[in-house]
C-alpha positions as CSV (number, residue, x, y, z in Angstrom):
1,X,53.5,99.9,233.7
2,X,50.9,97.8,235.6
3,X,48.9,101.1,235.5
4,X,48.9,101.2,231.9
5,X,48.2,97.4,231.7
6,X,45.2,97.9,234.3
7,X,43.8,101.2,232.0
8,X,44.0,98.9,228.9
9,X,42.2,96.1,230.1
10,X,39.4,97.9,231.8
11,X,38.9,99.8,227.9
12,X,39.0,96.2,226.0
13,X,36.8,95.1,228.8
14,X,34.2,98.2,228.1
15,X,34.6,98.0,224.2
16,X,33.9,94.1,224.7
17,X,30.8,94.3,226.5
18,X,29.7,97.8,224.5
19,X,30.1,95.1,221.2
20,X,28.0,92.5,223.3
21,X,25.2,94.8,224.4
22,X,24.6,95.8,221.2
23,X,24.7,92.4,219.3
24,X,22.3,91.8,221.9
25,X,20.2,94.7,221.2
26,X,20.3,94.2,217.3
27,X,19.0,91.0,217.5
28,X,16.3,91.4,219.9
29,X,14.7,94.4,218.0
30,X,11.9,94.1,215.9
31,X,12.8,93.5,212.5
32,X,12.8,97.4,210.5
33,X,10.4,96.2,207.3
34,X,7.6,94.5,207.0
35,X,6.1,90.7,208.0
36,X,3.5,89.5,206.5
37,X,3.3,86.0,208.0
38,X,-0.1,84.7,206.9
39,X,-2.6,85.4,204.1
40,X,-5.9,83.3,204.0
41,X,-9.1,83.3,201.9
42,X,-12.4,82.9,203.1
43,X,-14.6,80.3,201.6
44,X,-12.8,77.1,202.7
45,X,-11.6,74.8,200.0
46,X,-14.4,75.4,197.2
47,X,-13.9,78.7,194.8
48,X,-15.9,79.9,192.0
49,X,-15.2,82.3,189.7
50,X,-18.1,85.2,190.1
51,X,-17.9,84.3,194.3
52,X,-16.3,87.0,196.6
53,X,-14.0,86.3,198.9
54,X,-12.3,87.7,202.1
55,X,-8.0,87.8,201.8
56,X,-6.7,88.4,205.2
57,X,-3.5,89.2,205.5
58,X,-1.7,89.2,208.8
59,X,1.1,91.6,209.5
60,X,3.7,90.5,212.8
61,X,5.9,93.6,213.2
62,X,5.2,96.8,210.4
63,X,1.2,97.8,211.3
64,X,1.8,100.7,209.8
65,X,2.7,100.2,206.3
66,X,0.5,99.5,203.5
67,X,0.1,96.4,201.9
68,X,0.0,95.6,198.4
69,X,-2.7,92.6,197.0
70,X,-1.9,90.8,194.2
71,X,-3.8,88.1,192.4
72,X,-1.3,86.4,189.8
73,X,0.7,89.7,189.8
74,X,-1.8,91.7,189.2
75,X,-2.8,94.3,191.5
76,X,-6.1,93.8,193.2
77,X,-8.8,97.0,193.0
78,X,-8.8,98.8,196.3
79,X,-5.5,98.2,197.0
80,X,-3.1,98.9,198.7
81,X,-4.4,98.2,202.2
82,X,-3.6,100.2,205.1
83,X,-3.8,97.3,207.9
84,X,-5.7,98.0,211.5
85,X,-3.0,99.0,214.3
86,X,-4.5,96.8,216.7
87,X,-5.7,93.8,214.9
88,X,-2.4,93.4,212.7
89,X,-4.8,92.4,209.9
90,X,-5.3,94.0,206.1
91,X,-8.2,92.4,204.5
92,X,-9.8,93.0,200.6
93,X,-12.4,91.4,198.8
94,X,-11.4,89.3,195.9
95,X,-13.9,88.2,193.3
96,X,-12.2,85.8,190.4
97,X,-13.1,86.4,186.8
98,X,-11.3,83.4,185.4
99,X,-11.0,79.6,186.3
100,X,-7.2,78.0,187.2
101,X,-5.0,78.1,189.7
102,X,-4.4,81.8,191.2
103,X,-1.8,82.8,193.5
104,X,-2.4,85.1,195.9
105,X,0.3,87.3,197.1
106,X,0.6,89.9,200.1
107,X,3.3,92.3,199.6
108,X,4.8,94.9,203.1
109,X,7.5,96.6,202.5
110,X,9.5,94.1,199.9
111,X,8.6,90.9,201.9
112,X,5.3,88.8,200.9
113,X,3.3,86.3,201.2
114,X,1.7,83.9,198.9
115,X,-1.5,80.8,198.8
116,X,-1.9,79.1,195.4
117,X,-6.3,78.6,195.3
118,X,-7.7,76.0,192.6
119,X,-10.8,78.3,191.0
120,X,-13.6,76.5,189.3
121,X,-16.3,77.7,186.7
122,X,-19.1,79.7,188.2
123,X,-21.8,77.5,189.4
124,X,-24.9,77.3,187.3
125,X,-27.7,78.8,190.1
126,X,-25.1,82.4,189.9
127,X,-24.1,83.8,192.9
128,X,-26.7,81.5,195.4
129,X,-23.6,78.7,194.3
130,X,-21.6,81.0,196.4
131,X,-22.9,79.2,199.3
132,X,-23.8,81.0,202.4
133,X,-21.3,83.5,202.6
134,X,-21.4,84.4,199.2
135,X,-24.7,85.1,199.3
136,X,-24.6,87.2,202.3
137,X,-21.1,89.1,202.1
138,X,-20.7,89.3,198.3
139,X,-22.3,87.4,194.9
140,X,-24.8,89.3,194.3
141,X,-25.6,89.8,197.8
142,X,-29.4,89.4,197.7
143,X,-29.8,88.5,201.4
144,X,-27.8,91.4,202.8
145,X,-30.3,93.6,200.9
146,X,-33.6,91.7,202.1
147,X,-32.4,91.4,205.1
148,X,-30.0,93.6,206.8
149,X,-30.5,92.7,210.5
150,X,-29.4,89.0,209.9
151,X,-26.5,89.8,207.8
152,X,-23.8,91.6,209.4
């Protein structure tokens, strides 16, 4: 009988540190969907309806899924985004057509991300109310033409 006894304990041992290993290994895998865990716009705090701007959305665990940009629930143009492998970032230009708040939203796999940005009426001087990046990167990018070299 001891025999037995010794044969049983030495399974509930191995069946107790088989459950252990993998509790251990579920929870130190990387999740299986998607993590978006940032999303920014360029242009600081000032944004102007007819102004592009840079969303940047950066992606933790799934680099290889698309992402889906959303601006109040609408689908962005050009998206989805297929994010770079080794920078973990999606990015898409977003220019605003109407004043208000938007909320921007980054979607991976059924996870997002959202920013709430205040946009106000286009400035009176056009696109040059962009301020420097507008002018360069988007507006109606006047600079980048003239001058190439000393824009990007």
């Amino acid at each position: 009988m001891t025999e037995r006894n010794a044969r049983g304990r030495r399974v509930s041992l191995g069946v107790t540190t088989f459950g252990a290993l993998a509790g251990t290994i579920v929870l130190a895998a990387p999740q299986a969907g998607a993590w978006p865990s940032n999303l920014e716009v360029s242009g600081g705090s000032t944004h102007n309806v007819g102004c592009s701007y840079t969303l940047t959305a950066t992606l933790d665990v799934d680099r290889l899924l698309s992402v889906a940009f959303r601006d109040n629930g609408v689908e962005l143009p050009g998206s989805p985004v297929t994010p770079g492998i080794l920078s973990g970032k999606a990015t898409i230009n977003w220019t605003p057509s109407t004043t208000g708040q938007h909320t921007l939203t980054v979607t991976q796999d059924l996870i997002s991300k959202s920013i709430t940005v205040q946009v106000d009426p286009q400035s009176i001087i056009g696109s040059f109310g962009c301020g420097p990046s507008g002018i360069l990167n988007g507006g109606s990018g006047i600079l980048n033409t003239l001058f190439p070299s000393i824009s990007g």
